[in-house]
C-alpha positions as CSV (number, residue, x, y, z in Angstrom):
1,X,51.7,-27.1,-204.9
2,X,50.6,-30.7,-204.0
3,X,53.8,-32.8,-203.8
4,X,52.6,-35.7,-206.1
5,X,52.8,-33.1,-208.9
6,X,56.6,-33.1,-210.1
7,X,56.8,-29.2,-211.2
8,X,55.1,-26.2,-211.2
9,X,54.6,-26.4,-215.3
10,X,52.5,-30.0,-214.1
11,X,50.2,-28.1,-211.4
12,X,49.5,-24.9,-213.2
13,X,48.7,-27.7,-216.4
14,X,46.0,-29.4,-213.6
15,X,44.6,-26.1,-211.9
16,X,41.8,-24.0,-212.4
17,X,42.0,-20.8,-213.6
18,X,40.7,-19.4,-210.1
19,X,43.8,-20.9,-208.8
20,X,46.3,-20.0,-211.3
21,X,44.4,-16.6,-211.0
22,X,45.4,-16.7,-206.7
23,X,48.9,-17.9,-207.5
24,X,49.6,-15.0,-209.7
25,X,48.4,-12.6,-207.7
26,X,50.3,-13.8,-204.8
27,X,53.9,-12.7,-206.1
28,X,55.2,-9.4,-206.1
29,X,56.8,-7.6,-209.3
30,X,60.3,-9.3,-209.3
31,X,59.2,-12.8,-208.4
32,X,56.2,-12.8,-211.8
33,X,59.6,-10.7,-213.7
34,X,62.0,-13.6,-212.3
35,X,59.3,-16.8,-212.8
36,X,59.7,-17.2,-216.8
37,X,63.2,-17.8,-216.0
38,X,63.0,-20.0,-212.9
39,X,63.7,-23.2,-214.6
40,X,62.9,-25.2,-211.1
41,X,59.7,-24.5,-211.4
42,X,59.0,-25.3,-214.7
43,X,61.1,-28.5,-215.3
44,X,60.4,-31.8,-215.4
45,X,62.0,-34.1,-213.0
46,X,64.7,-36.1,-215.7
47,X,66.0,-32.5,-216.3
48,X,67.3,-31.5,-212.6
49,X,70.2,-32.6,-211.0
50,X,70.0,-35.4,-208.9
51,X,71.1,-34.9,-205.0
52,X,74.4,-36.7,-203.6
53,X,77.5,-36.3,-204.4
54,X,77.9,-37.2,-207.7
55,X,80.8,-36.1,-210.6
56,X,78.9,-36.9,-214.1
57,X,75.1,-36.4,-214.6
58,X,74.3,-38.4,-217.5
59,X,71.0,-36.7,-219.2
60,X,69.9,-40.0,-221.4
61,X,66.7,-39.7,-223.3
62,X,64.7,-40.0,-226.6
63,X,64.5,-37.2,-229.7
64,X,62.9,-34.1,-228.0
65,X,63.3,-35.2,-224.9
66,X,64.2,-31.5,-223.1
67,X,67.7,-32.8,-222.7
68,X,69.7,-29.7,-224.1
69,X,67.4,-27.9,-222.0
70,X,68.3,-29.1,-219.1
71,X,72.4,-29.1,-220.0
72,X,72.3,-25.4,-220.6
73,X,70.0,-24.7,-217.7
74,X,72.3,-26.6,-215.5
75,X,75.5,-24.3,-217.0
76,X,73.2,-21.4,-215.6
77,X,73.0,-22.7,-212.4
78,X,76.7,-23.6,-211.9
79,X,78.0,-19.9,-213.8
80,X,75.1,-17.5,-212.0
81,X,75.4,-16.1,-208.5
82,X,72.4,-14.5,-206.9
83,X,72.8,-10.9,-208.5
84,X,74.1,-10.5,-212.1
85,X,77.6,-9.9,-210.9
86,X,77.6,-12.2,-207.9
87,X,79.8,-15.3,-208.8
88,X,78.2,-18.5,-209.1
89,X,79.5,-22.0,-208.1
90,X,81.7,-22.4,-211.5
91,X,83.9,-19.8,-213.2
92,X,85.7,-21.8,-216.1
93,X,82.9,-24.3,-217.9
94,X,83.6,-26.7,-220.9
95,X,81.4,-26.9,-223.5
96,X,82.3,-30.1,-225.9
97,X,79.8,-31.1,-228.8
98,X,80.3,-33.2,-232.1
99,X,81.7,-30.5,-234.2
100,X,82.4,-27.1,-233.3
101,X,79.5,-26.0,-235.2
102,X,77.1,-27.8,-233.4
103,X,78.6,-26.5,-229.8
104,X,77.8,-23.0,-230.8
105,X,74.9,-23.5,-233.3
106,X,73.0,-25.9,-230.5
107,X,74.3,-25.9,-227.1
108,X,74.9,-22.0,-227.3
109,X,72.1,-20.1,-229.8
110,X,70.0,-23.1,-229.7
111,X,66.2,-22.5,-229.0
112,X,67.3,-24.3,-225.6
113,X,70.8,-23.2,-225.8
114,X,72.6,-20.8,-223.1
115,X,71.6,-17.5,-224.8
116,X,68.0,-18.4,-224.9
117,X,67.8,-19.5,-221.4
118,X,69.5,-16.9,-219.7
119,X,67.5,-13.6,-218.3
120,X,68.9,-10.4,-220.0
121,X,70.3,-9.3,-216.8
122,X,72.5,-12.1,-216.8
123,X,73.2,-13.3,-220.4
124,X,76.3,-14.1,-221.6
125,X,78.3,-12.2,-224.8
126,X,79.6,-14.6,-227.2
127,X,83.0,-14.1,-228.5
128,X,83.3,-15.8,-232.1
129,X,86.7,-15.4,-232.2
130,X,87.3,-17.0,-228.9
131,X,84.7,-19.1,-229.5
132,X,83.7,-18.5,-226.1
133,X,80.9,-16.9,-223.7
134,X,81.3,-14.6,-221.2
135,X,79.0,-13.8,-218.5
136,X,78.5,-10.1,-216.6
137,X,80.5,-12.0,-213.5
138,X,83.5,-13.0,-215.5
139,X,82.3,-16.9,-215.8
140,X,83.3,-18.0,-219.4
141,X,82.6,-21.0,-221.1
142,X,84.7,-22.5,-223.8
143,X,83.5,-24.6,-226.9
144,X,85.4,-27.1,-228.0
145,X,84.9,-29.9,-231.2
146,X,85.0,-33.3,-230.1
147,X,86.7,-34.2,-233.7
148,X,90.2,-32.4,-231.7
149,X,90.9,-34.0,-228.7
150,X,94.3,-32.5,-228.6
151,X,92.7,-28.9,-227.9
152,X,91.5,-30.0,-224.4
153,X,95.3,-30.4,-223.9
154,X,95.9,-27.7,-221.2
155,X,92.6,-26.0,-220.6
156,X,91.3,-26.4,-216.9
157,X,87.9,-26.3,-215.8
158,X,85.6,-26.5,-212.6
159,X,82.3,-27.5,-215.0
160,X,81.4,-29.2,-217.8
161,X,78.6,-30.0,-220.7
162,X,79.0,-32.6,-222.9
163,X,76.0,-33.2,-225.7
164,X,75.6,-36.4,-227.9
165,X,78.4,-38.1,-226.6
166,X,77.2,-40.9,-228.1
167,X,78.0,-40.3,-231.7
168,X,81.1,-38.8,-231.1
169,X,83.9,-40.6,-234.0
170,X,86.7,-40.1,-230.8
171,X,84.6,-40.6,-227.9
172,X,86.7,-42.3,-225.8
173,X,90.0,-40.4,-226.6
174,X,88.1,-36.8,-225.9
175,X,86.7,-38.0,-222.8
176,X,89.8,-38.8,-221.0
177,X,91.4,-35.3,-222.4
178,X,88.3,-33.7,-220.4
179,X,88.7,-35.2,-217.1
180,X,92.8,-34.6,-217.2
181,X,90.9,-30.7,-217.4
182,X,88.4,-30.7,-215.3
183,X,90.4,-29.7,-212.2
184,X,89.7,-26.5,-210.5
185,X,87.4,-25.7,-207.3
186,X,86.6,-27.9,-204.9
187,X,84.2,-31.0,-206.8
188,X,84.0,-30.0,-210.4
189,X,81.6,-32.0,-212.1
190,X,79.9,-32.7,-216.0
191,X,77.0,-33.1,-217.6
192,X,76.2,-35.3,-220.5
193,X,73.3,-34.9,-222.2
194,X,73.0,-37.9,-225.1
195,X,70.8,-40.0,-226.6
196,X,72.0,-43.6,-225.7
197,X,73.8,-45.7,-228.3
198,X,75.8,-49.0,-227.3
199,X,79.0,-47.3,-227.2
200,X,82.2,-48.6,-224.7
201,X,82.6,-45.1,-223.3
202,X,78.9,-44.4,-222.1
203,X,78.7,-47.8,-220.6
204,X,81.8,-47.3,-218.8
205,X,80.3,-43.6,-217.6
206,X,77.3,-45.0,-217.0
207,X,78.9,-48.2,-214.3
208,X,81.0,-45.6,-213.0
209,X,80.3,-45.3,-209.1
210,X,80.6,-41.7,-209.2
211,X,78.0,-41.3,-211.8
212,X,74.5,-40.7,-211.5
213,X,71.4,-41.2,-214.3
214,X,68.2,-39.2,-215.1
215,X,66.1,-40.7,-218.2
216,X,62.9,-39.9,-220.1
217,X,61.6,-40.9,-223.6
218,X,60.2,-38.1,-225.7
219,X,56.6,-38.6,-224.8
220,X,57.7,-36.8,-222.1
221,X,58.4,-33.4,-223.1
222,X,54.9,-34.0,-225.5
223,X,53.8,-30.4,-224.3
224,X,56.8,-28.3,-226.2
225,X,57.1,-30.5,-229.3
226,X,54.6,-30.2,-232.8
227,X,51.9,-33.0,-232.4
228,X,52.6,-33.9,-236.3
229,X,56.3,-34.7,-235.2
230,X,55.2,-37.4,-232.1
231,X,52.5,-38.8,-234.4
232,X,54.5,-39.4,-237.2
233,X,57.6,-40.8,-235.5
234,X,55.1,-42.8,-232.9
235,X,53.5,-44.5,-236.2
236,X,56.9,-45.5,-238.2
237,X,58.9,-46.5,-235.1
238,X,56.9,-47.4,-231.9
239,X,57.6,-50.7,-231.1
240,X,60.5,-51.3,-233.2
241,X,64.5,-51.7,-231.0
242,X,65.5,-48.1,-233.4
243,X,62.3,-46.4,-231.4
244,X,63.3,-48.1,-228.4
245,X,66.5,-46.2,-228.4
246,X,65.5,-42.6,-229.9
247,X,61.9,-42.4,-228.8
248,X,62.0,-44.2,-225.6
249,X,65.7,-43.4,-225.0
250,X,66.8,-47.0,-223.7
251,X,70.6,-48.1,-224.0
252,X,70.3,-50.4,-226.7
253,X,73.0,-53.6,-226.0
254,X,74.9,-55.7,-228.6
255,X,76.8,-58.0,-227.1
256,X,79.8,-59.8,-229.3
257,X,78.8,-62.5,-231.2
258,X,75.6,-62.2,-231.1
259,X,73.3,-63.9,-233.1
260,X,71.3,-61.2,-234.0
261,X,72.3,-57.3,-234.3
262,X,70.1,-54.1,-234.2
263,X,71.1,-53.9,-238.1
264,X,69.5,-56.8,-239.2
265,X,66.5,-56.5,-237.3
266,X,65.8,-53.3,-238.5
267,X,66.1,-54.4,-241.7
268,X,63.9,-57.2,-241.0
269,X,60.8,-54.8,-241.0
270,X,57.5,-55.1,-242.9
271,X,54.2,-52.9,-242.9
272,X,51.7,-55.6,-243.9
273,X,51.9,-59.4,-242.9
274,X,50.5,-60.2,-246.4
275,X,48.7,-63.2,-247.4
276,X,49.6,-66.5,-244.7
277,X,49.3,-70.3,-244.8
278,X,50.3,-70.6,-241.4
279,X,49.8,-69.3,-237.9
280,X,51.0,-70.6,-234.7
281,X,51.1,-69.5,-231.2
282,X,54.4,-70.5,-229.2
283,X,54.6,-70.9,-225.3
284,X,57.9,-71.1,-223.2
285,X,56.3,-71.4,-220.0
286,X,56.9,-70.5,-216.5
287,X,56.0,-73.0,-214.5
288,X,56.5,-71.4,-211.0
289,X,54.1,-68.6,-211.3
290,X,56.0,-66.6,-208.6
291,X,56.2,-62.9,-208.6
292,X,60.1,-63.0,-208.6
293,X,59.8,-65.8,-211.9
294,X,60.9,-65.5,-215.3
295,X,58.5,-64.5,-217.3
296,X,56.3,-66.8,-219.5
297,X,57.3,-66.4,-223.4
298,X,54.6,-66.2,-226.1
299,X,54.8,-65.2,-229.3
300,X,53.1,-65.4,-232.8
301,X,54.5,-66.0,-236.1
302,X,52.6,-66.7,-239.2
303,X,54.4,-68.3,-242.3
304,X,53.6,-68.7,-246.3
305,X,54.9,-70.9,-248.9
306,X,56.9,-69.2,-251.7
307,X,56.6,-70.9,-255.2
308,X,56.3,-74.8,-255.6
309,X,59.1,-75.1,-253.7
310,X,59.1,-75.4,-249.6
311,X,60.6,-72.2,-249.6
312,X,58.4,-71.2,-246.5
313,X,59.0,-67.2,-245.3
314,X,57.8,-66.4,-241.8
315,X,56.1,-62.8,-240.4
316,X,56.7,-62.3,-236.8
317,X,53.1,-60.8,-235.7
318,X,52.6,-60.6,-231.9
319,X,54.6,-60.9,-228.9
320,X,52.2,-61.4,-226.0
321,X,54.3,-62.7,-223.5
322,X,53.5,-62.1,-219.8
323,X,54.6,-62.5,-216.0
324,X,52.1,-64.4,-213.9
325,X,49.9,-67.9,-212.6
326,X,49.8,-70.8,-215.4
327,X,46.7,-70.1,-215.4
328,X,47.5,-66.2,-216.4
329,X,50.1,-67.7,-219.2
330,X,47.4,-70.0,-220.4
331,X,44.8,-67.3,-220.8
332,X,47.0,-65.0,-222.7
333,X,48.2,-67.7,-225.6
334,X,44.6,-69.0,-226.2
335,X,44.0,-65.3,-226.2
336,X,46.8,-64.7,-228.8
337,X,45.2,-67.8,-230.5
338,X,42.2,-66.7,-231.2
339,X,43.1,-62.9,-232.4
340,X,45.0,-64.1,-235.1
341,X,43.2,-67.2,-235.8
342,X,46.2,-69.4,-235.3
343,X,46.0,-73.4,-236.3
344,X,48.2,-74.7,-233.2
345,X,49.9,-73.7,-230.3
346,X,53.3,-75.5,-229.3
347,X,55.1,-75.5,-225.8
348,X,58.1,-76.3,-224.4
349,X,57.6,-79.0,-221.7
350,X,61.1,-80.3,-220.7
351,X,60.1,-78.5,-216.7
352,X,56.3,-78.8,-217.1
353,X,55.9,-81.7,-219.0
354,X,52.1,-82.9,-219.0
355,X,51.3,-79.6,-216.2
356,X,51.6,-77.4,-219.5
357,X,48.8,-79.2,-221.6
358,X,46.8,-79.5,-218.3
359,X,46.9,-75.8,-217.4
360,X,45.8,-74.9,-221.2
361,X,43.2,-77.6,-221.5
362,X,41.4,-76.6,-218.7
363,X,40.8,-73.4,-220.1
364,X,40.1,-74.8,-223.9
365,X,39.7,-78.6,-223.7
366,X,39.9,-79.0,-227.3
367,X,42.9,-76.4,-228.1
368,X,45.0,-78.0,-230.6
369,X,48.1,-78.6,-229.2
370,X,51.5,-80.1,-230.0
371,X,54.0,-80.6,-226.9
372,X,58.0,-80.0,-227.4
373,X,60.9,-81.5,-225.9
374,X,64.3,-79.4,-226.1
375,X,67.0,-81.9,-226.6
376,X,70.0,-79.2,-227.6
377,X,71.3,-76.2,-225.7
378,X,69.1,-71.9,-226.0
379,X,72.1,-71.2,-228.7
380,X,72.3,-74.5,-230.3
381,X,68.7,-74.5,-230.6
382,X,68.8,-70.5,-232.0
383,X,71.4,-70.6,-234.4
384,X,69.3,-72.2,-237.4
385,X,66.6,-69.8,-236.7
386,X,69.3,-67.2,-236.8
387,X,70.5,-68.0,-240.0
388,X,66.9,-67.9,-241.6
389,X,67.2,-63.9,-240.4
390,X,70.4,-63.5,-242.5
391,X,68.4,-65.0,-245.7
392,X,66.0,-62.6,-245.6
393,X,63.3,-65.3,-244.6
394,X,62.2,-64.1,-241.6
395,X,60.5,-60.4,-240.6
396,X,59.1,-58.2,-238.3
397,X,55.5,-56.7,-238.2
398,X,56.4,-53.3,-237.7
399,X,52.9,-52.2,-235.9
400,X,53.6,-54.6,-233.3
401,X,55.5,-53.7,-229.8
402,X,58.6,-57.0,-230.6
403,X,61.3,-54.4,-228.6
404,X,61.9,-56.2,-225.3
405,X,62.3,-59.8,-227.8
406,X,64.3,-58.3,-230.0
407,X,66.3,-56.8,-226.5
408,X,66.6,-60.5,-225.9
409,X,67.3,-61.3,-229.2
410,X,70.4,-59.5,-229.3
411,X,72.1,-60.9,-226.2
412,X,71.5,-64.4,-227.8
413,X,74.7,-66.2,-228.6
414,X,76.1,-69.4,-229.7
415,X,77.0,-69.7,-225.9
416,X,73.7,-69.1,-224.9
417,X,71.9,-66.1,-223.2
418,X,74.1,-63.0,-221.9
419,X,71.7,-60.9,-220.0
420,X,69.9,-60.9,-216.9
421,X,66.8,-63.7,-216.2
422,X,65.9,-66.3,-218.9
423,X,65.3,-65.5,-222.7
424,X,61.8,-66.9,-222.6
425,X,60.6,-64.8,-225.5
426,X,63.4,-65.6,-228.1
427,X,62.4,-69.1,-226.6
428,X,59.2,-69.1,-227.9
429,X,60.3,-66.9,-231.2
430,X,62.6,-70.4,-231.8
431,X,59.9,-72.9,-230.9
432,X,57.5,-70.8,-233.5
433,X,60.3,-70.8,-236.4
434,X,61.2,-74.1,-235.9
435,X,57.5,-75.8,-235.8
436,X,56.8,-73.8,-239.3
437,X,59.5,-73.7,-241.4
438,X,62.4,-75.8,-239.9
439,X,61.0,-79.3,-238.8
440,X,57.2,-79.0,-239.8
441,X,55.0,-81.3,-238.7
442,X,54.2,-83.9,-241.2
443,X,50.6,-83.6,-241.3
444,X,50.5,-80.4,-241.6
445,X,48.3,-79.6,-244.7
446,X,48.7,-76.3,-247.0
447,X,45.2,-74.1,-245.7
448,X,43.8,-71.9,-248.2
449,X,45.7,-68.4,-247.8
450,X,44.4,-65.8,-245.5
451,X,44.9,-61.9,-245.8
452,X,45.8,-60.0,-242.7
């Protein structure tokens, strides 16, 4: 098998049928008998156990993404020796879910639970009113409900799976009772297979030395899910921070105080832009240009006036923001300009100053173009734009790919930016809000309204 293809289910996907033909062929009874079952070969690559030395295997990943597969295949491995009644690495596993119910209904007779994994030579008996299985070499695996933490009280284990950890009501309290049990051989370890949430006990697992990480979003696992299921859930939430955490399967961050939360972002949602006065393209530029520099913020936000009144409501359509040369940065916002027909872009020039106009006029000499001078501090400057969120004055064009702003967006306090690099595209978000709605420029003049 060439080695850029990641698993035998990849090559046979890629080969001709003279070759799958050849490869066929070339086993002998038990190894075609023994393949179905061989999950090495057909797994992808976030579904096997990273090497080292590690103690938790955290499984993270989007809706569908094969991780209950790979839990119960990686209880196989640990329970099975090389004949049915060889012993295997583990002897005593724990298998901890939500709710009891879920444990046996999922991790155990799921359609990628233990039973249906497991070869008949080697599959386990379930014993409901031990609420355990039992395998032809005396492993046995116990299920326990992560609503009773006091039940892990006095168990002891070599293994363990864990699933959806991060919904679990007593997370953190059930965790600890686990690793007071998991105590026997010579390195027991656990797997948790979860989709990510921002939860204090998966972060802590997750910046735990001893931990290791294997991710994939659902497009991954495409080939075993219905094609109606990936279309529909790719139309309602691609793009949005909710897809971004159960499609894509990213750990989603809130920090405190924030001045915008996951909650009222996905509430801020709307199909259709409607009907807008107003369109403008904002630029927080990088003026560096360097590989290793921030990236250069640009997004697009239209606006319309509501009633007589200057009750203005904006419609965040496009974030187009990009890493390169001024001249790359330039290119892209007169782009963005002229895809949604916008009436003006604005910049922030406190580090470029006239560079910024230069750069874009080169490119467009007669680009309308209104220059901005930051006077107050990132969460000064934020907080009013904020506030027009909580009114219900602001929203979101679902169809468009605004998850790594909103990411930003979220790490945006009153103190400023806590994350990594600089939040150039809730910059340019601010820069937009405020130029339409919060100190418009006094000649603006009301255009006739445009349907997008």
């Amino acid at each position: 098998m060439p080695p850029e293809l990641k698993s035998g289910a990849a090559w046979l996907a890629c080969a001709t049928q003279d070759d799958v033909d050849a490869f066929l062929e070339g086993l002998d009874e038990n190894a075609l008998l023994a393949l179905p079952w061989l999950f090495e070969f057909w797994a992808l690559p976030h579904q096997l156990p990273p090497e080292g030395d590690w103690k938790s295997w955290v499984i993270m990943g989007g809706r569908g993404a094969g991780k209950t597969r790979a839990g119960a295949e990686w209880v196989r491995a640990q329970v099975e020796g090389p004949r049915p009644l060889d012993p295997g690495k583990a002897r005593r596993v724990g298998l901890v879910g939500e709710t009891f119910d879920q444990v046996r209904d999922v991790m155990v007779f799921g359609e990628s639970g233990i039973l249906a994994c497991s070869p008949p030579d080697r599959r386990p008996d379930w014993e409901a009113g031990r609420r355990r299985l039992v395998w032809p070499n005396g492993a046995s695996a116990q299920a326990f409900s992560a609503h009773e933490p006091e039940a892990l009280r006095g168990p002891q284990f070599d293994a363990a799976w864990v699933d959806e950890l991060a919904k679990w009501k007593k997370a953190e309290e059930v965790w600890d009772m686990l690793q007071f049990a998991l105590r026997l051989g010579d390195h027991p370890q656990q797997v948790i297979t979860t989709t990510p949430r921002n939860v204090g006990v998966l972060k802590a697992i997750l910046n735990n030395p001893s931990t290791v990480e294997t991710h994939a979003p659902t497009e991954a696992n495409r080939a075993y899910l219905a094609e109606s299921f990936l279309s529909e859930v790719q139309a309602r939430y691609a793009g949005t921070r909710l897809g971004r955490q159960e499609l894509e399967g990213v750990l989603l961050e809130d920090v405190e105080g924030a001045l915008w939360t996951t909650a009222m972002l996905e509430g801020a949602r709307v199909e259709r832009p409607g009907p807008l006065d107003r369109i403008v393209v904002a630029l927080d530029p990088s003026v560096t240009g360097k590989a290793a520099s921030d990236e250069c913020g640009i997004v697009v936000v239209g606006a319309r006036l509501q009633g007589a009144v200057q009750d203005w409501r904006a419609v965040v359509l496009e974030d187009a923001s990009v890493r390169g040369s001024p001249t790359d940065w330039a290119r892209a916002a007169i782009a963005a300009m002229e895809r949604w027909g916008a009436e003006r872009l604005v910049a922030e020039v406190n580090q470029g100053g006239d560079l910024i106009e230069s750069v874009l006029r080169q490119i467009d000499p007669l680009i309308p173009f209104r220059a901005l001078r930051a006077s107050r501090g990132k969460g000064a400057r934020a907080e009013p734009v904020a506030a027009l969120y909580e009114q219900g004055r602001v929203r979101h064009l679902r169809a468009s790919d605004l998850g790594p702003l909103e990411d930003q967006m979220c790490r945006m306090g009153l103190q400023g930016y806590q994350g990594r690099g600089s939040p150039d595209r809730v910059d340019a978000l601010v820069w937009a809000i405020t130029e339409l709605i919060l100190e418009p420029a006094a000649h603006w003049r009301r255009p006739q309204l445009r349907g997008l």
